[in-house]
C-alpha positions as a Markdown table, in Angstrom:
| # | Residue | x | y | z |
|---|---|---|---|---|
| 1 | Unk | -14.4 | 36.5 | 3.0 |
| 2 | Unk | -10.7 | 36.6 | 4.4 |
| 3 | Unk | -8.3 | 36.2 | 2.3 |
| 4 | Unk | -6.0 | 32.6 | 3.1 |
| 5 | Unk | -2.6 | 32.7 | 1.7 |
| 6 | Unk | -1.9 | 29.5 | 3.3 |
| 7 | Unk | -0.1 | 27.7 | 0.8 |
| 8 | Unk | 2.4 | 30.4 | -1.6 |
| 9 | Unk | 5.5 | 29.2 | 0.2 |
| 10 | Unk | 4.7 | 25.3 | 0.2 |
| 11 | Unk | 4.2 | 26.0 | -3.7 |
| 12 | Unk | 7.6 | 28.0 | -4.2 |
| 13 | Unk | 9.7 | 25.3 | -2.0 |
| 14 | Unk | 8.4 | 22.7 | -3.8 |
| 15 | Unk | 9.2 | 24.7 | -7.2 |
| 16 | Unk | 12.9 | 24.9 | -5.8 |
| 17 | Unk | 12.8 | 21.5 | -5.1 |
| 18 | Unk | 12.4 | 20.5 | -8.5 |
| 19 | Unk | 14.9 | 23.2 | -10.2 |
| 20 | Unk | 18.0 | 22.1 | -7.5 |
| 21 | Unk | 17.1 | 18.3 | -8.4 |
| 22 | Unk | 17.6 | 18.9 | -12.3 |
| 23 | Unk | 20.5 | 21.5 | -12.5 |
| 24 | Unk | 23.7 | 22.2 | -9.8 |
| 25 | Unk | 23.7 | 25.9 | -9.9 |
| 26 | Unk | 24.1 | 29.1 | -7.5 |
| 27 | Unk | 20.8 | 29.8 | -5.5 |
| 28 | Unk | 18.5 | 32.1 | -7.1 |
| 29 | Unk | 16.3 | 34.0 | -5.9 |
| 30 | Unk | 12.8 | 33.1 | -8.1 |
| 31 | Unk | 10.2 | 35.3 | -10.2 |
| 32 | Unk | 7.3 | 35.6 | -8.0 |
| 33 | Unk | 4.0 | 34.0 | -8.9 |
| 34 | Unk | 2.4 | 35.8 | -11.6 |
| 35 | Unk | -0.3 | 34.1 | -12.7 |
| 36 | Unk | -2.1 | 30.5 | -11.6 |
| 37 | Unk | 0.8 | 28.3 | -10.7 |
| 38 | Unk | 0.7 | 24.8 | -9.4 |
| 39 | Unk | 3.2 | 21.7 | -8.4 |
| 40 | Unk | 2.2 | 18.3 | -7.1 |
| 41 | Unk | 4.5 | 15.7 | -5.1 |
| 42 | Unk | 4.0 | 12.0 | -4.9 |
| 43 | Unk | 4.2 | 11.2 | -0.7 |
| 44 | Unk | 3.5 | 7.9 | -1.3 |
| 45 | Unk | 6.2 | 5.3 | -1.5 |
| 46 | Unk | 7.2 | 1.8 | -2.5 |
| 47 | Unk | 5.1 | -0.5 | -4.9 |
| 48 | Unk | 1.8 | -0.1 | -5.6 |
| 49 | Unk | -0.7 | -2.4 | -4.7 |
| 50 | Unk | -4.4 | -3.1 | -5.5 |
| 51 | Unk | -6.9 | -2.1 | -2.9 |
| 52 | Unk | -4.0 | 0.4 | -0.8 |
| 53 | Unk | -3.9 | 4.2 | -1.5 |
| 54 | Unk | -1.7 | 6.2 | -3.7 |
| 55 | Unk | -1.1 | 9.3 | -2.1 |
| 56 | Unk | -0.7 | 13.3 | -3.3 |
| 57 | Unk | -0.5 | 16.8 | -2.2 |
| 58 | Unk | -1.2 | 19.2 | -5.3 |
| 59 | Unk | -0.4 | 22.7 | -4.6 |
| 60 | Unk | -2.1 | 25.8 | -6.1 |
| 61 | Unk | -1.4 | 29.6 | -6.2 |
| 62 | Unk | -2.3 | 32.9 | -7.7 |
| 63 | Unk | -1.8 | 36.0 | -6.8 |
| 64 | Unk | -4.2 | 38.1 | -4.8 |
| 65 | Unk | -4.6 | 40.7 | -7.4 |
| 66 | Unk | -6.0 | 38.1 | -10.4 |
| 67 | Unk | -8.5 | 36.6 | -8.4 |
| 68 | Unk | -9.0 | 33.1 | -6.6 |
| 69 | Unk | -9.3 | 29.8 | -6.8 |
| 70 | Unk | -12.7 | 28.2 | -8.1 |
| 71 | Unk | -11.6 | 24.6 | -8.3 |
| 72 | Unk | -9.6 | 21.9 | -8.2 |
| 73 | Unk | -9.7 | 18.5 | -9.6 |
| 74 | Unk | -7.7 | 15.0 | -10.3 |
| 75 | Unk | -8.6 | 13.0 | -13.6 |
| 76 | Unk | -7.4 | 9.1 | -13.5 |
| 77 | Unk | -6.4 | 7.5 | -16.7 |
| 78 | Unk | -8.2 | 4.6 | -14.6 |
| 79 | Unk | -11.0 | 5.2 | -12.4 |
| 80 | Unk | -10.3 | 4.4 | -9.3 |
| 81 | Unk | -12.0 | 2.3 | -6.5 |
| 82 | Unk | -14.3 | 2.6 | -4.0 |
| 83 | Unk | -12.6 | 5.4 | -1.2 |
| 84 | Unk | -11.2 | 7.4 | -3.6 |
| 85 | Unk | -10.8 | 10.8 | -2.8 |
| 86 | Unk | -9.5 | 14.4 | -3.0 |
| 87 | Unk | -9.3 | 16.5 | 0.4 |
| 88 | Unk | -11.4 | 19.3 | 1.0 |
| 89 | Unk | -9.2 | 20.7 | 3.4 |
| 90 | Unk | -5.7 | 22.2 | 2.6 |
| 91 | Unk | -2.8 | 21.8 | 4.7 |
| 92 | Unk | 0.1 | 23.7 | 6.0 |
| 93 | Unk | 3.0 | 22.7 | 8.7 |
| 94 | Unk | 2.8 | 24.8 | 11.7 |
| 95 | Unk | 6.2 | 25.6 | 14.1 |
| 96 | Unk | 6.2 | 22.4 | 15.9 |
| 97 | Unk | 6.0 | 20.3 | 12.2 |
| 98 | Unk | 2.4 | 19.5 | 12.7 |
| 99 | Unk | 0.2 | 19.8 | 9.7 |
| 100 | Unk | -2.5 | 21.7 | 10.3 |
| 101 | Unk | -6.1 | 21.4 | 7.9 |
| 102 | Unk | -7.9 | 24.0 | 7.2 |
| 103 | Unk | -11.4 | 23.8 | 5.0 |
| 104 | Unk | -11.5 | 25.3 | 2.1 |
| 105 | Unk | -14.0 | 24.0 | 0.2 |
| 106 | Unk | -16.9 | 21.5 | 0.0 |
| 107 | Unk | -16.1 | 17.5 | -0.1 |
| 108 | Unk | -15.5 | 16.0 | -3.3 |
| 109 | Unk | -17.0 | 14.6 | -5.8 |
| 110 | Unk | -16.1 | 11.7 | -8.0 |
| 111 | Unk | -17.9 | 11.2 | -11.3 |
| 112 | Unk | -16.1 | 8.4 | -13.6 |
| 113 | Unk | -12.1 | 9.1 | -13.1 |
| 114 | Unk | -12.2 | 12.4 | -12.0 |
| 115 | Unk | -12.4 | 13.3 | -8.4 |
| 116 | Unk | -13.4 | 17.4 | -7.7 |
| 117 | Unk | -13.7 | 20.4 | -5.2 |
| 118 | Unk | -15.1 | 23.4 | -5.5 |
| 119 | Unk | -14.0 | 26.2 | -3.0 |
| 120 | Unk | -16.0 | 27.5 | -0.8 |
| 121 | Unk | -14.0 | 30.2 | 0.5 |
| 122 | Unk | -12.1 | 32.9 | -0.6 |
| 123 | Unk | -8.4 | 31.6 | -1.4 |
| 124 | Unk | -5.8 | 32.3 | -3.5 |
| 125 | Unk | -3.3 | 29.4 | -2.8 |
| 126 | Unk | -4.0 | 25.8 | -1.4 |
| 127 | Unk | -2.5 | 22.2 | -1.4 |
| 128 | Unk | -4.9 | 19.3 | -1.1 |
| 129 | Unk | -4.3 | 16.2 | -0.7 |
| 130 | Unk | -5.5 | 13.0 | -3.1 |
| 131 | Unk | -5.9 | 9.6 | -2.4 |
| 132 | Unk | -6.3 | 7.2 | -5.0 |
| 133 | Unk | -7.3 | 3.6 | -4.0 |
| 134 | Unk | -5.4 | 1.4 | -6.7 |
| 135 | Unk | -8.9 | -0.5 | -8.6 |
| 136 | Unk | -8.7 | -4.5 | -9.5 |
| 137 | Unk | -9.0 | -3.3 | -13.0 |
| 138 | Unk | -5.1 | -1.9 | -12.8 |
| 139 | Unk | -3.4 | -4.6 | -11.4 |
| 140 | Unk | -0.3 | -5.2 | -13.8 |
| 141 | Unk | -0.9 | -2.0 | -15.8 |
| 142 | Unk | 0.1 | 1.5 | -15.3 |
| 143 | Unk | -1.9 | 5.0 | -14.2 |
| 144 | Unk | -1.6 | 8.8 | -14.3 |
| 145 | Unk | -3.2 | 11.5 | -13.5 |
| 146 | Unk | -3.7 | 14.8 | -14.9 |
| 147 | Unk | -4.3 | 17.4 | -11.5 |
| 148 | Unk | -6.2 | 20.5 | -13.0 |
| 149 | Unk | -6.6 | 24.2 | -10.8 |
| 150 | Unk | -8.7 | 26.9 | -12.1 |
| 151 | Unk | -9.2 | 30.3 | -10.6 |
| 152 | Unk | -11.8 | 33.4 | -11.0 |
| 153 | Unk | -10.1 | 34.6 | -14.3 |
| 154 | Unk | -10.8 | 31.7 | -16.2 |
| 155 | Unk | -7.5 | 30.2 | -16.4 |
| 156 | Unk | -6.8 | 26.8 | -15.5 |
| 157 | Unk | -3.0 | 25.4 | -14.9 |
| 158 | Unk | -2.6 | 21.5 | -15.0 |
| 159 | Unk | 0.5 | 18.9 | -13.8 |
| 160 | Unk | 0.5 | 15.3 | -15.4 |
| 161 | Unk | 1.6 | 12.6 | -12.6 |
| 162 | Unk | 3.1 | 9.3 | -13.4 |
| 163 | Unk | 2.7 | 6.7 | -15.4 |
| 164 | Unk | 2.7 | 4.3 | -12.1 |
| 165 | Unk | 3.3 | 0.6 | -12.8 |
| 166 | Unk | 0.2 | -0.9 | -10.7 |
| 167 | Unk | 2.1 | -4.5 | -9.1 |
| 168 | Unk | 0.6 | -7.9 | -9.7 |
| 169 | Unk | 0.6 | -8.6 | -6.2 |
| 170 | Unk | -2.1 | -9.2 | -3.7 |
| 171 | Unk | -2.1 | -8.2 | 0.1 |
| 172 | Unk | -4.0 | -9.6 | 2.9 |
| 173 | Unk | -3.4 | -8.6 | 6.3 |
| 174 | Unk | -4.1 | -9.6 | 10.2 |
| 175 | Unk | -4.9 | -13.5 | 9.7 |
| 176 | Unk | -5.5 | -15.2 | 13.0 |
| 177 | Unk | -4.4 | -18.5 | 13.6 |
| 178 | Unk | -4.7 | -20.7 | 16.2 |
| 179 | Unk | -3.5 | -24.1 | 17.3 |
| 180 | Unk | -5.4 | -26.9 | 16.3 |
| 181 | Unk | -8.3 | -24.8 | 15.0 |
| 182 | Unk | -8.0 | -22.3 | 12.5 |
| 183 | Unk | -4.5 | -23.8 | 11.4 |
| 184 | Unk | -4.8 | -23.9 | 7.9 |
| 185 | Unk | -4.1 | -21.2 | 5.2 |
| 186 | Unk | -4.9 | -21.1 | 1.5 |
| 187 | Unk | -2.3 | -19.2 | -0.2 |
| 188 | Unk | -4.8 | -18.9 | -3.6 |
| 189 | Unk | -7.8 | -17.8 | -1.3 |
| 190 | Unk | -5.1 | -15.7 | 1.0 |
| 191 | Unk | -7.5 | -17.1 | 3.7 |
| 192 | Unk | -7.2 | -18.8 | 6.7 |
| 193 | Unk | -9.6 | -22.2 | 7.3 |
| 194 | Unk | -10.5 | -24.7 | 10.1 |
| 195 | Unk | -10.7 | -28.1 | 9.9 |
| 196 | Unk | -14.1 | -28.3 | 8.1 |
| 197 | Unk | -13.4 | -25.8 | 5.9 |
| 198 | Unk | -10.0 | -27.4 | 4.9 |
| 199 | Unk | -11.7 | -31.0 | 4.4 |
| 200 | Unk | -14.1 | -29.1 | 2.0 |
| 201 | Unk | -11.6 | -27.4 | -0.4 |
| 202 | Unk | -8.7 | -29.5 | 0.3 |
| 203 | Unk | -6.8 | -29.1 | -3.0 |
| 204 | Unk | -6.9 | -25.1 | -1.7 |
| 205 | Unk | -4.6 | -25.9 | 1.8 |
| 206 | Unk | -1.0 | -25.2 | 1.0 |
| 207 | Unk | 0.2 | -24.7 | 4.7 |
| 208 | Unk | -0.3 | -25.7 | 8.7 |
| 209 | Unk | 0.2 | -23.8 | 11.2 |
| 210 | Unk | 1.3 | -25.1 | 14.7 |
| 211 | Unk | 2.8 | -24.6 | 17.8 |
| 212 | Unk | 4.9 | -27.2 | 20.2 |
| 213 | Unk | 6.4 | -26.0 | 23.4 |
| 214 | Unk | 8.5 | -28.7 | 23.4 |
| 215 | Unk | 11.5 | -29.2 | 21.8 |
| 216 | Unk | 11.8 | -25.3 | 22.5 |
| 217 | Unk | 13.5 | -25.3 | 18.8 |
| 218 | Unk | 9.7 | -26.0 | 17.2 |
| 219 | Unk | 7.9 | -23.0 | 18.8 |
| 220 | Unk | 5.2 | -22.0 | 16.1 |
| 221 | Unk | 6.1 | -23.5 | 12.3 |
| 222 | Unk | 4.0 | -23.7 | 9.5 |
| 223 | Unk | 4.6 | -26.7 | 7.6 |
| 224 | Unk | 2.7 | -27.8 | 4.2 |
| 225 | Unk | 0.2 | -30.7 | 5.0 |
| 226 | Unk | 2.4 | -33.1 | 2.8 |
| 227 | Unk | 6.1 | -32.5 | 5.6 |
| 228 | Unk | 7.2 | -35.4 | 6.9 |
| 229 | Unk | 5.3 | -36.2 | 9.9 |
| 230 | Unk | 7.9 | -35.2 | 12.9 |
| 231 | Unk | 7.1 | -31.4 | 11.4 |
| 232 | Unk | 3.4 | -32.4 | 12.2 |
| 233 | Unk | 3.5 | -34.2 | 15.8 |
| 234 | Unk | 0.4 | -34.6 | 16.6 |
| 235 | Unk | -1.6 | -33.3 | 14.0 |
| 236 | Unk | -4.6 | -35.3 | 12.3 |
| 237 | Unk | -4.9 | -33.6 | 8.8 |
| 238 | Unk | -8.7 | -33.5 | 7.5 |
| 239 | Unk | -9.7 | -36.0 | 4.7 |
| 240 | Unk | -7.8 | -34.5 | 1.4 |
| 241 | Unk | -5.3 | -32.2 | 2.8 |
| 242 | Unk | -2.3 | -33.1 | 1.5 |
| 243 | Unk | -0.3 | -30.8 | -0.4 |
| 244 | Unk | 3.1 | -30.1 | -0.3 |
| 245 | Unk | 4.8 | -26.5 | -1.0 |
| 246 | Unk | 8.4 | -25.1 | -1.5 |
| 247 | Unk | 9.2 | -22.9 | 1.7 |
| 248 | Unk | 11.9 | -20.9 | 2.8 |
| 249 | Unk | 12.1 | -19.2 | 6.4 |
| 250 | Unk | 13.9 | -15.7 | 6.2 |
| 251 | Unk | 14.4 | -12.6 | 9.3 |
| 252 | Unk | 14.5 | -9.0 | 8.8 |
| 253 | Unk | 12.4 | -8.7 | 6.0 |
| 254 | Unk | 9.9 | -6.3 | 7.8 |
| 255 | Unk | 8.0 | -5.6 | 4.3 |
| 256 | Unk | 6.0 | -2.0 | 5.4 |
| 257 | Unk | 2.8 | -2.8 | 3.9 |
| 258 | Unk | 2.6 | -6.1 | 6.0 |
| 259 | Unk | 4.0 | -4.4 | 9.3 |
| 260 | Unk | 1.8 | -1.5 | 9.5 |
| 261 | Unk | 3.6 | 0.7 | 8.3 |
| 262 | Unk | 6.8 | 0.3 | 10.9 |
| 263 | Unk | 9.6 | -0.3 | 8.6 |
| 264 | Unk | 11.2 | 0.7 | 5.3 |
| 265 | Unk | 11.9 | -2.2 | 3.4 |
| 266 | Unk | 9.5 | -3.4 | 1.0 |
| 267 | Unk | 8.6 | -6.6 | -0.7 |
| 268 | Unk | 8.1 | -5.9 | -4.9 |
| 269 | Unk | 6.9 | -7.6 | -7.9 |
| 270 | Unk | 11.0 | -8.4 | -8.8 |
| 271 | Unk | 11.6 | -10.4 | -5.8 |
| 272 | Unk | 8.9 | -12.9 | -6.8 |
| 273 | Unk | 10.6 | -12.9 | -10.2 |
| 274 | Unk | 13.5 | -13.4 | -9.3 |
| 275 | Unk | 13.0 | -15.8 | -6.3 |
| 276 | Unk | 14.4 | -19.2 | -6.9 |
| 277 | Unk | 12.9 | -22.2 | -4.2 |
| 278 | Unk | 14.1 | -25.1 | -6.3 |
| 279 | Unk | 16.1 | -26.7 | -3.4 |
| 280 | Unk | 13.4 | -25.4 | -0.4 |
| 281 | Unk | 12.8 | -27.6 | 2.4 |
| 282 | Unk | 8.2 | -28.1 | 2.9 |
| 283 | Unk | 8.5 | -26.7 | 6.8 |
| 284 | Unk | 9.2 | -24.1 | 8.6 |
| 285 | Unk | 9.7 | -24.3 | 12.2 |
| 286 | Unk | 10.7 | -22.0 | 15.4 |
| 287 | Unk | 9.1 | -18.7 | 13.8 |
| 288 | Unk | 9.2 | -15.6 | 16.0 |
| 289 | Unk | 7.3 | -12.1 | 15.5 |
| 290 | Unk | 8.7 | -10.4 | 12.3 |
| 291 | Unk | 10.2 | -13.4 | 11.0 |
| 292 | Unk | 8.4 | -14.8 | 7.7 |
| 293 | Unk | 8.7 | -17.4 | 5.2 |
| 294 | Unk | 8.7 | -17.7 | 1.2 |
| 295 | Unk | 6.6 | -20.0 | 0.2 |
| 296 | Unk | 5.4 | -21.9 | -4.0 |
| 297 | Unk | 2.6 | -23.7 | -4.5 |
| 298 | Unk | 3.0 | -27.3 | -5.6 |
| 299 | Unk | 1.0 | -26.5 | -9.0 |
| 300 | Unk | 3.5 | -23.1 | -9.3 |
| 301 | Unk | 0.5 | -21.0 | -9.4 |
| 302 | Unk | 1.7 | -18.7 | -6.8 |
| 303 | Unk | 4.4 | -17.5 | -5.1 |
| 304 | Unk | 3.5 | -15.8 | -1.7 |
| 305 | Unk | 5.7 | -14.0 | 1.2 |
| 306 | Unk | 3.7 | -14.4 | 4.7 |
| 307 | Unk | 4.9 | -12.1 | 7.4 |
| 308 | Unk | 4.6 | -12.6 | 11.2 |
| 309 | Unk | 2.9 | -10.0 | 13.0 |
| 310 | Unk | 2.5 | -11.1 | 16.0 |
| 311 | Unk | 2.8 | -14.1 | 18.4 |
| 312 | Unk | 1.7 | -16.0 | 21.6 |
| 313 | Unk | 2.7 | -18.5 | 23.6 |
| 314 | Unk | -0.5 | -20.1 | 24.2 |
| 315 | Unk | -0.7 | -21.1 | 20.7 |
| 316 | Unk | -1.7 | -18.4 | 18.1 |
| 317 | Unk | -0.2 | -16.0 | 15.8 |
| 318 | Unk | -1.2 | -13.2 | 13.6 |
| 319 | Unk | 0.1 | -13.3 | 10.1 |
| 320 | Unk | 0.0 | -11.4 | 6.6 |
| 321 | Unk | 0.6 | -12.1 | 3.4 |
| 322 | Unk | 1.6 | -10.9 | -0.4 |
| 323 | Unk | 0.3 | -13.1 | -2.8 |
| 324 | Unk | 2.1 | -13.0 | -6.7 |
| 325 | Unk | 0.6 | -15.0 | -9.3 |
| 326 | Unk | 3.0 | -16.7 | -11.7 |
């Protein structure tokens, strides 16, 4: 089949890359591949989280005249979750800077930690892309990765990755809540409840979520059920919902992984360390989209950070939410 060289200059850049970030010295102009070569970049940023995606591009070369490439394959030092993958399709970036896929071999295949694919075509140089869905089993530890290529001549080449610290949070995105009906939120469960729910695991309900139009200063708040009962006008609380909670109402802290991926700040492990509530009112009121609020549990179990996504004048909001356990 036709030769692809598709990849030998995403392979040398990212060789330069590495050399001008270690060493300040004249350009050079470097040896040319002469045997199976490979690189890897990390494209993935900011902490990592159970259930999101670590992301990778492994590149792979040889030259034409020592054969081609058999296979490639990712090994965890722990086996990742459900949706873990490794791209069967290798990518380059066309004129306009839009990355273009082309197959190369067949999907893969995940057996234990490691994650494979075996060409199907005649290539000598690829980068493929890995995703690695952080498992429950590495939340507070660390992971690497060994990325292995080996070619027609026998010869393999491997690049170790990492060690990654895996964070202790937990996310939870898109909550609705409404008004008078699903109002009230679980910061353990990460889960939003109605009334019935609430009356049937009340020691769970940490916060209540409400909207006043009037005064215009009140807007949409969420207050824990123990506030003071002008941050709850109207509000008849179901039978055992009544704790209180430390909370603190910040803006412009547009954490990434609760915004859809529209900013670049980010929310990390340290900033629950390091948080200190101690003199943080039990309400928040006149909260607008992309505000959000710090909030501790009255037993200290958790610490949480629930962004705004969205809101609505009728009454409703969407929310999200990192969870850290102390």
């Amino acid at each position: 089949m036709r030769n692809k060289n598709i990849q030998f200059s995403f392979l040398v850049i990212v060789m330069l890359a590495s050399l001008v970030a270690c060493k300040k010295e004249e350009y050079t102009i470097p040896d040319p591949v002469s045997q199976l070569t490979n690189d890897c970049i990390k494209r993935t940023i900011g902490p990592s989280i159970v259930s999101l995606p670590l992301e990778f591009a492994y590149a792979m070369a040889i030259p034409k005249s020592n054969g081609k490439l058999v296979s490639a394959q990712v090994e965890a030092s722990i086996a990742g979750a459900a949706g873990t993958y490794l791209e069967n399709r290798s990518f380059y970036t066309n004129s306009s800077g839009v990355d273009v896929p082309v197959l190369v071999g067949a999907p893969s295949l995940t057996v234990d930690k490691t994650t494979k694919v075996t060409y199907t075509i005649d290539t000598n140089a690829a980068t493929l892309r890995y995703y690695y869905v952080i498992p429950e089993a590495a939340r507070g530890q660390s992971v690497s990765f060994t990325f292995t290529a080996t070619s027609s001549d026998g010869k393999t080449a491997s690049y170790k990755m990492g060690p990654y610290a895996i964070s202790k949070m937990s996310i939870k995105k898109n909550l609705a809540v409404s008004n008078g009906v699903n109002a009230y939120i679980s910061i353990e469960d990460m889960a939003v409840y109605n009334a019935a729910a609430a009356a049937a695991s009340p020691n769970k309900i940490d916060l209540v979520y409400l909207y006043r139009a009037a005064p215009t200063t009140f807007t949409h708040a969420l207050v824990a059920p123990a506030a003071d009962a002008a941050y709850l006008p109207g509000v008849v609380l179901p039978t055992g919902v009544n704790r209180t909670a430390k909370i603190r109402k910040v803006f412009n802290l547009q954490d990434r992984n609760l915004a859809n991926l529209q900013f670049g700040i980010y929310v990390d492990d340290v900033d629950f360390r390091d948080l200190d509530l101690t003199d943080a009112p039990n309400f928040s009121i006149g909260l607008r989209a992309e505000a959000g609020i710090w909030v501790e549990t009255a037993d200290k179990k958790y610490r949480a950070y629930i962004f705004v996504n969205s809101i609505n004048a009728a009454g409703s909001a969407v929310i999200s939410m990192l969870r850290y356990a102390l």
